[in-house]
MITOR-576911 format. One record per residue (C-alpha): x, y, z; residue in one letter; residue number from 1. Coordinates in steps of 0.02 Angstrom, whole numbers. Last residue first. Layout:
// MITOR-576911
[[X; Y; Z]; "a"; NUM];
...
***
This chain:
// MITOR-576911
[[-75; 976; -2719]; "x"; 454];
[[11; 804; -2751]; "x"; 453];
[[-64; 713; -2598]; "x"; 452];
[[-15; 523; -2578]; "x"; 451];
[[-139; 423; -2514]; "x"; 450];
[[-21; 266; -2559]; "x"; 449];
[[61; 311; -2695]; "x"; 448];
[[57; 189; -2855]; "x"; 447];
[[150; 39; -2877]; "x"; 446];
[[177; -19; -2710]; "x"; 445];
[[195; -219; -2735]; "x"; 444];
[[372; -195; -2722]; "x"; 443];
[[334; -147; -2534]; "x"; 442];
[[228; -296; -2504]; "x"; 441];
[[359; -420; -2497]; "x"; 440];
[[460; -331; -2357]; "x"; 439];
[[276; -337; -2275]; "x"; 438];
[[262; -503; -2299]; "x"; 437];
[[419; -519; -2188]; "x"; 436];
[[372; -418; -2054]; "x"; 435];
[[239; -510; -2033]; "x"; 434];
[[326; -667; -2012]; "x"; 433];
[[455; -578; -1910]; "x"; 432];
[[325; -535; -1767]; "x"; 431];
[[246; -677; -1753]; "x"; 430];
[[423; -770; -1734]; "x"; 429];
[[451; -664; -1604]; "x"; 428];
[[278; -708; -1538]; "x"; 427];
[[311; -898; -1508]; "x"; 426];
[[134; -941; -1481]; "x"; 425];
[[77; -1000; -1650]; "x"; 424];
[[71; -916; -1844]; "x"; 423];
[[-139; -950; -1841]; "x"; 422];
[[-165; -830; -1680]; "x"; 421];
[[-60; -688; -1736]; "x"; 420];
[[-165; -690; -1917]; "x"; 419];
[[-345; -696; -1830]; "x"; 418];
[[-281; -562; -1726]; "x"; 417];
[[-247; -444; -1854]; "x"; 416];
[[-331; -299; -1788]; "x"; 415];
[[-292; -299; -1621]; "x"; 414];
[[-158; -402; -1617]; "x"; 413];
[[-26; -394; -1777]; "x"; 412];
[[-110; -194; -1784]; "x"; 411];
[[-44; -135; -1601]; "x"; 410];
[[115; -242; -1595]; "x"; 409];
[[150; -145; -1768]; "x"; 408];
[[103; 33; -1703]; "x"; 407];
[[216; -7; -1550]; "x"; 406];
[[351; -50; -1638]; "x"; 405];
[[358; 82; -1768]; "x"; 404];
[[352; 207; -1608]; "x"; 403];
[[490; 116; -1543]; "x"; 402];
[[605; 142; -1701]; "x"; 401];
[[548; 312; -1674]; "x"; 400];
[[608; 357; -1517]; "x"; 399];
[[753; 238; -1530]; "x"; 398];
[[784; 368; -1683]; "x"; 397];
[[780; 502; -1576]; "x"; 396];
[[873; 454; -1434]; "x"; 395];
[[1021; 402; -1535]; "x"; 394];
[[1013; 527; -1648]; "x"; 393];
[[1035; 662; -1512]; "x"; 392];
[[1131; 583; -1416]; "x"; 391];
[[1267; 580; -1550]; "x"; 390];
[[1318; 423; -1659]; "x"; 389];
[[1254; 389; -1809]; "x"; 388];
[[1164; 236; -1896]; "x"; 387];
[[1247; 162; -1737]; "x"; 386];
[[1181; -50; -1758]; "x"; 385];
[[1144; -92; -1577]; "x"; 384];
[[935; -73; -1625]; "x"; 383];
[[956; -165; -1749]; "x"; 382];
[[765; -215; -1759]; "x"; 381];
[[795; -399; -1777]; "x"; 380];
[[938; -455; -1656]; "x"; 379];
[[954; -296; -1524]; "x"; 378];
[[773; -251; -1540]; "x"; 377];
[[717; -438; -1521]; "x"; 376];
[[840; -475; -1370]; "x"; 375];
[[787; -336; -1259]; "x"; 374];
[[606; -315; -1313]; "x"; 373];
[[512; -491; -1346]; "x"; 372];
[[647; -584; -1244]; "x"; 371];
[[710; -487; -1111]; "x"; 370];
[[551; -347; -1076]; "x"; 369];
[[463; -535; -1079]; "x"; 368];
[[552; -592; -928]; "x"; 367];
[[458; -487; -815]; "x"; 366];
[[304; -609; -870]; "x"; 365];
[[392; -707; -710]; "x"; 364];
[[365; -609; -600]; "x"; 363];
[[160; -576; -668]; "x"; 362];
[[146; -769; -677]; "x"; 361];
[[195; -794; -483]; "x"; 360];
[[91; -650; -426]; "x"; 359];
[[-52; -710; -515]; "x"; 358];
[[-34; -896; -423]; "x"; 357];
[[-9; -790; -238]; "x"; 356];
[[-165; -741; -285]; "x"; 355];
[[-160; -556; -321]; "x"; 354];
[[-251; -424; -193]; "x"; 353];
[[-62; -378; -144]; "x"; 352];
[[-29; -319; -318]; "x"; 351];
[[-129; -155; -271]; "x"; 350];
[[21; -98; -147]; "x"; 349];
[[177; -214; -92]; "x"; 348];
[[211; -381; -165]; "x"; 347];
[[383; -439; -128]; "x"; 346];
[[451; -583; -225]; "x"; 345];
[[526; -756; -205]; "x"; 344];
[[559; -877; -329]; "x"; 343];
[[618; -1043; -332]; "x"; 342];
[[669; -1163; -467]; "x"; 341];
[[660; -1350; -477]; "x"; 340];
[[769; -1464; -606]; "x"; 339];
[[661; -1622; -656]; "x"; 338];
[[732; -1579; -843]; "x"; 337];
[[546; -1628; -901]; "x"; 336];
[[435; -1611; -776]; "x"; 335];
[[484; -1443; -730]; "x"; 334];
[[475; -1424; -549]; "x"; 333];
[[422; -1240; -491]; "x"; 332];
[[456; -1192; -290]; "x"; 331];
[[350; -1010; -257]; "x"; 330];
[[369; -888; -136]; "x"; 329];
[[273; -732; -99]; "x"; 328];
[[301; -593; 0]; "x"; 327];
[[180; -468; 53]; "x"; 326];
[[261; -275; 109]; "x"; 325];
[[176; -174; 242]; "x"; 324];
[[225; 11; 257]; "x"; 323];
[[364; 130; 297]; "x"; 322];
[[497; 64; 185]; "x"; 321];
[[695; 84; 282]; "x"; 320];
[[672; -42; 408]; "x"; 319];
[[611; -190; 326]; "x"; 318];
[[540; -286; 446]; "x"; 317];
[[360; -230; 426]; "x"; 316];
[[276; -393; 344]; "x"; 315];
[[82; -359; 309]; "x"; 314];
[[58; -541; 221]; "x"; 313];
[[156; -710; 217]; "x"; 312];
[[131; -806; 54]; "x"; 311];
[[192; -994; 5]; "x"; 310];
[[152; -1083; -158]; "x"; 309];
[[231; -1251; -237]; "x"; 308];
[[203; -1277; -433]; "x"; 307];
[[226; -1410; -560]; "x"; 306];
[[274; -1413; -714]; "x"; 305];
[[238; -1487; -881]; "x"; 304];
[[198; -1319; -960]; "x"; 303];
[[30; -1355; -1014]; "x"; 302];
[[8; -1486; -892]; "x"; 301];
[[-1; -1371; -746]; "x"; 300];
[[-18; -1426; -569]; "x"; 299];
[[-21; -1326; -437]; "x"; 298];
[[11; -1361; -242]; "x"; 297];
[[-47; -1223; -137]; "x"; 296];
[[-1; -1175; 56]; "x"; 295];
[[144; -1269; 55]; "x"; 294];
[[179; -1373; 204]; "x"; 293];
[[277; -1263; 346]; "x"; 292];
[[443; -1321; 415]; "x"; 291];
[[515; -1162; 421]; "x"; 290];
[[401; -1050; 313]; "x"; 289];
[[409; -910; 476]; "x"; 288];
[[589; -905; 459]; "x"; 287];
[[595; -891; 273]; "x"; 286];
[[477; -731; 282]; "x"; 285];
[[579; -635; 403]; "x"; 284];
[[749; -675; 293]; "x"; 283];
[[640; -617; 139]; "x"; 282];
[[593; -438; 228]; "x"; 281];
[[725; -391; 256]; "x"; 280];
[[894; -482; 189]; "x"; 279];
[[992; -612; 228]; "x"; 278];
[[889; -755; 100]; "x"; 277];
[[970; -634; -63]; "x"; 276];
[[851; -667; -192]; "x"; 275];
[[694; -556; -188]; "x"; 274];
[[607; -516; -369]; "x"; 273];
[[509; -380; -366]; "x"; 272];
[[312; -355; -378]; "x"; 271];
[[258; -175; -344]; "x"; 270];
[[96; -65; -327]; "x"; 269];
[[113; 91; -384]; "x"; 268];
[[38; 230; -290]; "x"; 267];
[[172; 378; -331]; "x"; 266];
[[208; 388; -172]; "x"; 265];
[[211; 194; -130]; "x"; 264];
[[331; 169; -309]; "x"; 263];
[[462; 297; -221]; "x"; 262];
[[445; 211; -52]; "x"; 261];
[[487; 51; -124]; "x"; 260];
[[631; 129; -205]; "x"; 259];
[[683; 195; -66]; "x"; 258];
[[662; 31; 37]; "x"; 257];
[[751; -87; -86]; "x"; 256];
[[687; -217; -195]; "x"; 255];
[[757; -133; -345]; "x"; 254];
[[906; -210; -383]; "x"; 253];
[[812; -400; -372]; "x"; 252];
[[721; -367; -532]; "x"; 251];
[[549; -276; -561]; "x"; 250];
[[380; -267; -600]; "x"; 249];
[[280; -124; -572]; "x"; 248];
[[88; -96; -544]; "x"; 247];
[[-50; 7; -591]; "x"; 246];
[[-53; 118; -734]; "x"; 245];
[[-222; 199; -782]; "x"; 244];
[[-182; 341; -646]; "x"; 243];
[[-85; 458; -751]; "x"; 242];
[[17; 424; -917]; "x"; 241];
[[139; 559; -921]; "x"; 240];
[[155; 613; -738]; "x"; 239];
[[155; 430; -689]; "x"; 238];
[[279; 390; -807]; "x"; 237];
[[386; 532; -770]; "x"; 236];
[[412; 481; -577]; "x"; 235];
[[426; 304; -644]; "x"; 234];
[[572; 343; -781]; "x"; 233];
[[682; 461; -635]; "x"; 232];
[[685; 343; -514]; "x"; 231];
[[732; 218; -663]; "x"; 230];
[[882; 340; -696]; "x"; 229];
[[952; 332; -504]; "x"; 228];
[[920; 148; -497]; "x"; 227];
[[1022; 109; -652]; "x"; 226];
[[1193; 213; -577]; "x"; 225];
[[1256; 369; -602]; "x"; 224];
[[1427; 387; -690]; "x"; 223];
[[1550; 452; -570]; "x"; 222];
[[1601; 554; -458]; "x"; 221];
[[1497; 712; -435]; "x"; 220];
[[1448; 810; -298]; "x"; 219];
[[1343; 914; -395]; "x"; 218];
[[1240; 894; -537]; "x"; 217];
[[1201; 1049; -654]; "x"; 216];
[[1171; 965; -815]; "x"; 215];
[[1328; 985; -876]; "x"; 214];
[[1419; 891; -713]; "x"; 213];
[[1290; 771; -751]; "x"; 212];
[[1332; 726; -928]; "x"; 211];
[[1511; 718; -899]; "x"; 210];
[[1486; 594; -756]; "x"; 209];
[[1362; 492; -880]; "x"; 208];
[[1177; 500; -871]; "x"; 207];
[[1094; 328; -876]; "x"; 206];
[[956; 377; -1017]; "x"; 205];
[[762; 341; -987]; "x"; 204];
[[660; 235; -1089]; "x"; 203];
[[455; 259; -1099]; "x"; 202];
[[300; 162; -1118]; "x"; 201];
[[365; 12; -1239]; "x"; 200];
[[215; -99; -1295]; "x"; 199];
[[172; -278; -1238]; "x"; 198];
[[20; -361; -1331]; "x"; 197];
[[64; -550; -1320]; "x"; 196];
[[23; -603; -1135]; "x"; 195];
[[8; -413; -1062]; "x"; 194];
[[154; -322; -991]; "x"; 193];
[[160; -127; -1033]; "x"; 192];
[[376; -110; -1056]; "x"; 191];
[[472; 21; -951]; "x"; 190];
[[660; 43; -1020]; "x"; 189];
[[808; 85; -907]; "x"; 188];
[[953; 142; -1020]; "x"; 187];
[[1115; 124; -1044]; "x"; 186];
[[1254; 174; -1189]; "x"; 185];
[[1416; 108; -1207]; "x"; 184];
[[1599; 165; -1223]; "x"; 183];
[[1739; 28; -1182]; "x"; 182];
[[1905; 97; -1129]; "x"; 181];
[[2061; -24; -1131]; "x"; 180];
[[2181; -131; -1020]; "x"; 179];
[[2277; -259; -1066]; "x"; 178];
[[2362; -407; -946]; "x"; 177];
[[2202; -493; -995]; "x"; 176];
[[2345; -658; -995]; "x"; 175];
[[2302; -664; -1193]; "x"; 174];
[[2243; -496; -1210]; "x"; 173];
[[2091; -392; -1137]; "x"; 172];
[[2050; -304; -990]; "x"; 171];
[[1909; -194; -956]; "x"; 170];
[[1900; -2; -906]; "x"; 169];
[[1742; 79; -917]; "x"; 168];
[[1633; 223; -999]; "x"; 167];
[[1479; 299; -1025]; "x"; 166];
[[1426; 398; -1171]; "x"; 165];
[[1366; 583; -1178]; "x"; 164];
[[1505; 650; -1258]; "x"; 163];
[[1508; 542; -1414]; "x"; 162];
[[1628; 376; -1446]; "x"; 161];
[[1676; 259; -1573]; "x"; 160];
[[1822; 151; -1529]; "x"; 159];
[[1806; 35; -1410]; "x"; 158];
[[1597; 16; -1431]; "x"; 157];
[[1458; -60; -1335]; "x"; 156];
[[1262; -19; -1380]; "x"; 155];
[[1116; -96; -1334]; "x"; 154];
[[1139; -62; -1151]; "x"; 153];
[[955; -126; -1068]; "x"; 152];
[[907; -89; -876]; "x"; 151];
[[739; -150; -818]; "x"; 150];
[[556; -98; -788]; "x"; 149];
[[411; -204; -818]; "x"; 148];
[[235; -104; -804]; "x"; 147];
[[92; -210; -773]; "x"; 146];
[[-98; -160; -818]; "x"; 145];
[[-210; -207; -664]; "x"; 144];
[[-379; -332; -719]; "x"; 143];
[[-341; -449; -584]; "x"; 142];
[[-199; -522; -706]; "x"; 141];
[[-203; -408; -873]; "x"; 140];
[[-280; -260; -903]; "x"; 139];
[[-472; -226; -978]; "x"; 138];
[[-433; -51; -1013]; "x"; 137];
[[-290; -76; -1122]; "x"; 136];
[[-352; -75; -1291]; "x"; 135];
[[-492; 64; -1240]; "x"; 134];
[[-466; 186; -1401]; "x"; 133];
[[-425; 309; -1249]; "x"; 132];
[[-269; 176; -1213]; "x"; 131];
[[-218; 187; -1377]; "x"; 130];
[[-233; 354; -1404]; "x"; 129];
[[-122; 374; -1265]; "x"; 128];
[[8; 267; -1320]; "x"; 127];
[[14; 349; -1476]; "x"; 126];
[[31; 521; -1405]; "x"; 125];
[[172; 448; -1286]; "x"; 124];
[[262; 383; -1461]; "x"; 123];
[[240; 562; -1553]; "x"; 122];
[[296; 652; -1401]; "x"; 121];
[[447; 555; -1364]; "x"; 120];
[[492; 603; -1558]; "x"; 119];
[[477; 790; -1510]; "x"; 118];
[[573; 767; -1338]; "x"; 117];
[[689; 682; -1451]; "x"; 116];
[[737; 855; -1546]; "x"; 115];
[[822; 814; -1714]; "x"; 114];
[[989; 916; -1748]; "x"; 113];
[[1111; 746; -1747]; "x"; 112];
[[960; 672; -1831]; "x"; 111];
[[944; 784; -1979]; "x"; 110];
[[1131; 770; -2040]; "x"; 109];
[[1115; 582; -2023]; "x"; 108];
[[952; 589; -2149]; "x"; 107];
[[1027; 697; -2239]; "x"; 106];
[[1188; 622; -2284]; "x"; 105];
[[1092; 458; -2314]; "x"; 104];
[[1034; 561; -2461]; "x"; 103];
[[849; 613; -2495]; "x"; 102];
[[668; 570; -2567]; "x"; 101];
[[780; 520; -2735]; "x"; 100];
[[759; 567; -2926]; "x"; 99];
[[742; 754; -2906]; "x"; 98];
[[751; 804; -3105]; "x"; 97];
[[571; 884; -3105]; "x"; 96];
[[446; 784; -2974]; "x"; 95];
[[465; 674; -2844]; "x"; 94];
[[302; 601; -2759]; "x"; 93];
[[308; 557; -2584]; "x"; 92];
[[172; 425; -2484]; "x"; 91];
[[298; 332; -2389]; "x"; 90];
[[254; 175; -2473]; "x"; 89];
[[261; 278; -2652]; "x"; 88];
[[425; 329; -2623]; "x"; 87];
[[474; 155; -2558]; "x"; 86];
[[394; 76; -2745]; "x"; 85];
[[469; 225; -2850]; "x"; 84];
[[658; 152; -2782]; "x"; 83];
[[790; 321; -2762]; "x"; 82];
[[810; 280; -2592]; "x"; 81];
[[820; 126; -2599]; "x"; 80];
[[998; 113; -2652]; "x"; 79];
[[1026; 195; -2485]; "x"; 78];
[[948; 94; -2365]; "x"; 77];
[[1079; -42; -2352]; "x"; 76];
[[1194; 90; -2330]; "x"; 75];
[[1106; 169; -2202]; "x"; 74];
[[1093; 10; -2072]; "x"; 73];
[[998; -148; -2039]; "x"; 72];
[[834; -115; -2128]; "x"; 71];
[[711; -182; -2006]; "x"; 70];
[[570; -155; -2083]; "x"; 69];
[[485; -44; -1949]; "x"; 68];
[[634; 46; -1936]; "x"; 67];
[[681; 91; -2082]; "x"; 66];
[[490; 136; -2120]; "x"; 65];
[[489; 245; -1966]; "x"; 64];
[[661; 317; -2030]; "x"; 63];
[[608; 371; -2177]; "x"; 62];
[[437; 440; -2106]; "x"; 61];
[[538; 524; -2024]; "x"; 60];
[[658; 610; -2150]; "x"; 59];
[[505; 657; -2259]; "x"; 58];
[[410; 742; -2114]; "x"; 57];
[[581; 836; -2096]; "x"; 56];
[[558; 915; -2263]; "x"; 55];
[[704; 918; -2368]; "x"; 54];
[[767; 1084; -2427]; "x"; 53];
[[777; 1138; -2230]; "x"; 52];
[[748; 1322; -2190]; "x"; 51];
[[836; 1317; -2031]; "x"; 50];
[[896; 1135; -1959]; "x"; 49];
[[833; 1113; -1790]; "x"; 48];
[[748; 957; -1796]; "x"; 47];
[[565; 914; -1783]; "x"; 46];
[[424; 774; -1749]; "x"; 45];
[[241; 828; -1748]; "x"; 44];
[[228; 771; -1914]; "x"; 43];
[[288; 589; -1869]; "x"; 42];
[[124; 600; -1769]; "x"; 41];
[[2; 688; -1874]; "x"; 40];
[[62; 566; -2016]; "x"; 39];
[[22; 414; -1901]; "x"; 38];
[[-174; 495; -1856]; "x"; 37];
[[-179; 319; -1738]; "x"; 36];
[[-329; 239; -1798]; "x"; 35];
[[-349; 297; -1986]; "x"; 34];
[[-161; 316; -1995]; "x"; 33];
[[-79; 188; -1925]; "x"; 32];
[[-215; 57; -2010]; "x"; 31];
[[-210; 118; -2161]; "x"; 30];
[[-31; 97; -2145]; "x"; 29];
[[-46; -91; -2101]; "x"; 28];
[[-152; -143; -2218]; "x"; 27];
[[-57; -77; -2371]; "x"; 26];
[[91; -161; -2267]; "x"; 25];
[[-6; -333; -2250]; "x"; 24];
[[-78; -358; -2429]; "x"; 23];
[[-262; -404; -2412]; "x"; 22];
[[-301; -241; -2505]; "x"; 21];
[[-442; -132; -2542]; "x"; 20];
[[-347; 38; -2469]; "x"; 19];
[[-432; 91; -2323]; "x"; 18];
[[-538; 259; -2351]; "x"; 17];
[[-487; 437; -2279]; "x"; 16];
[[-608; 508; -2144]; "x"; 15];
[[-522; 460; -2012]; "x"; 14];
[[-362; 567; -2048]; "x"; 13];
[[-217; 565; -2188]; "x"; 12];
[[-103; 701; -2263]; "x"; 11];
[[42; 617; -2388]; "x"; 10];
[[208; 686; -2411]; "x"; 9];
[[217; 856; -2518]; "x"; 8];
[[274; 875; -2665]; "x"; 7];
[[402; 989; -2780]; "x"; 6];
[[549; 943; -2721]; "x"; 5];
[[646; 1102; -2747]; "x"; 4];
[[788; 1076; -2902]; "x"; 3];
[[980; 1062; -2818]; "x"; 2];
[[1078; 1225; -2900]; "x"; 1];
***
């Protein structure tokens, strides 16, 4: 018969003191927990196992630390397991002959069961706090806060499988005379904007065919596509978060008048990225440049470029968006490759009070939801490793893994800003630094960390 852990994990609120430690992960829970009630949150997270031996509070606060030290997979966590120093970071003390906080077993067992609306919770909660705690009030460019929205598949597999994964057919072979099915998950991902302090909002699944015809879906043939799911994200976004949220930025797919429409009901403003010259309301705008002298020239000699500005306000040509759309276009030389880019965007809502300058940096911020989300989760945070494969788990643990992201984005710059500003601008690198003394720190925990034995 397995012995009862006799313990509990730790309990923590406001009241509790910091730990007297320059050491960055002592720091950082403190932090989680006297400013963001962490253990409340991971708390509030469940599963539907009955009468579990193992807590679920101990499974997720596993998981937060797996993910916020970017353990690549289980098996690399499991000889850790049984380590006093990870116990102690996570606040658990084993007693009798129990030797480990759990088995990998478990903690794949518990996520096929866990209930992601539980672990959405946790990271909305956050959010929220965060924003009542006044981090975001100030916003960004003209003082909006920026949403970035944008599709993201971080996993791709021709093999392992689960019934809520897309598909498709791709060739392969010398001559690609093969054909063979690729499974993959999708999401659409929105993404706070800000110059270094950029926190994930919400994600939203692409639904597969199987998926839909389960959930009641008629008419179906197919997969659905990215713009069907995002439609979803921003109608839930502004349920979720309210009216603090002001505009969204987006790529080329989604300058289109439903979608425009969509964003003008639920009074977002919008900045999207216009490429194809045929199309309403670009085509309109280009013929009224024609032989026109920019309207700004800008110089800046921080990033050796230089800058050509055009804007045409309260165009109407775009027959299926009821309502005036702005579009901006800007020609940027780099000094240094001498190669110059354009971009054009429509502006439509509270983003139309921008300089055409603001409107410029906002597009191109969109970029960030690539480099410090897309390509940081998938590289550092292994976020296309499957720990295990069901929706469940999947949605769950991205839950959490962004939760541990957002709490560390959170303490690196507001309470460690001192630290972000000495390691430079690149703020991947930031990020990794940190991470890594915190790595460090964890064999420095030689006693629990507010742990409660009662």
């Amino acid at each position: 018969m397995t012995a009862q852990p006799d313990c509990t994990a730790e309990t923590s609120g406001p009241g509790l003191p910091a730990p007297k430690s320059s050491r960055k992960l002592h720091l950082f829970f403190a932090y989680a927990k006297q400013c963001f009630r962490m253990d409340a949150l991971l708390d509030g997270i469940r599963d539907s196992r009955h009468n579990p031996l193992i807590p679920t509070s101990w499974l997720t606060r596993v998981l937060f630390l797996v993910g916020l030290l970017r353990i690549r997979s289980f098996n690399a966590l499991d000889p850790k397991l049984g380590e006093a120093t990870l116990q102690h970071a996570l606040g658990i003390l084993l007693r009798g002959n129990v030797s480990r906080v759990c088995s990998v077993d478990t903690l794949a067992y518990s996520l096929k069961r866990m209930l992601p609306e539980t672990a959405r919770t946790a990271l909305v909660n956050a959010v929220k706090k965060a924003e009542r705690n006044k981090v975001f009030r100030e916003g960004w460019h003209g003082a909006l806060r920026f949403v970035a929205i944008d599709g993201w598949e971080p996993i791709c597999s021709r093999s392992r499988h689960c019934e809520a994964c897309l598909t498709r057919e791709v060739s392969t072979g010398k001559n690609r005379e093969k054909k063979v099915t690729e499974y993959y998950h999708r999401f659409v991902v929105a993404l706070l904007l800000d110059e270094k302090l950029e926190v994930v909002l919400d994600f939203e699944p692409i639904r597969s065919m199987d998926v839909r015809i389960e959930e009641g879906d008629t008419n179906v043939t197919g997969h659905e596509g990215e713009l069907t799911a995002a439609k979803r994200l921003v109608t839930r976004l502004r349920s979720t978060y309210g009216r603090w949220l002001d505009v969204l930025v987006l790529d080329a797919l989604y300058s289109n008048g439903p979608f425009l429409t969509l964003a003008k009901e639920l009074k977002f403003g919008v900045i999207s990225v216009l490429k194809n010259k045929s199309h309403e309301p670009l085509k309109e705008a280009m013929s009224l440049w024609a032989g026109k002298l920019p309207e700004q020239t800008l110089t800046d000699t921080n990033k050796a470029e230089r800058v050509r500005l055009w804007s045409c306000s309260g165009l109407q040509t775009l027959m299926t968006y009821d309502g005036p759309i702005r579009v901006v276009r800007a020609e940027v030389d780099k000094q240094k490759t001498g190669t110059p880019h354009t971009w054009c965007f429509a502006v439509t809502g509270a983003a139309t009070r921008l300089s055409s300058e603001k409107v410029l940096a906002v597009g191109r911020a969109r970029w960030h939801i690539e480099n410090t989300g897309f390509y940081q989760w998938t590289r550092y945070w292994h976020f296309a490793h499957v720990f295990t494969h069901s929706p469940n788990a999947l949605y769950s643990l991205f839950w959490i893994f962004f939760l541990a992201f957002n709490l560390l984005q959170l303490f690196l710059y507001r309470h460690l800003g001192g630290y972000a500003r000495d390691q430079g601008k690149d703020v991947t690198q930031t990020i990794l630094r940190l991470i890594d003394e915190m790595i460090d720190d964890l064999a420095r925990f030689l006693t629990p960390l507010h742990a409660n034995t009662s």
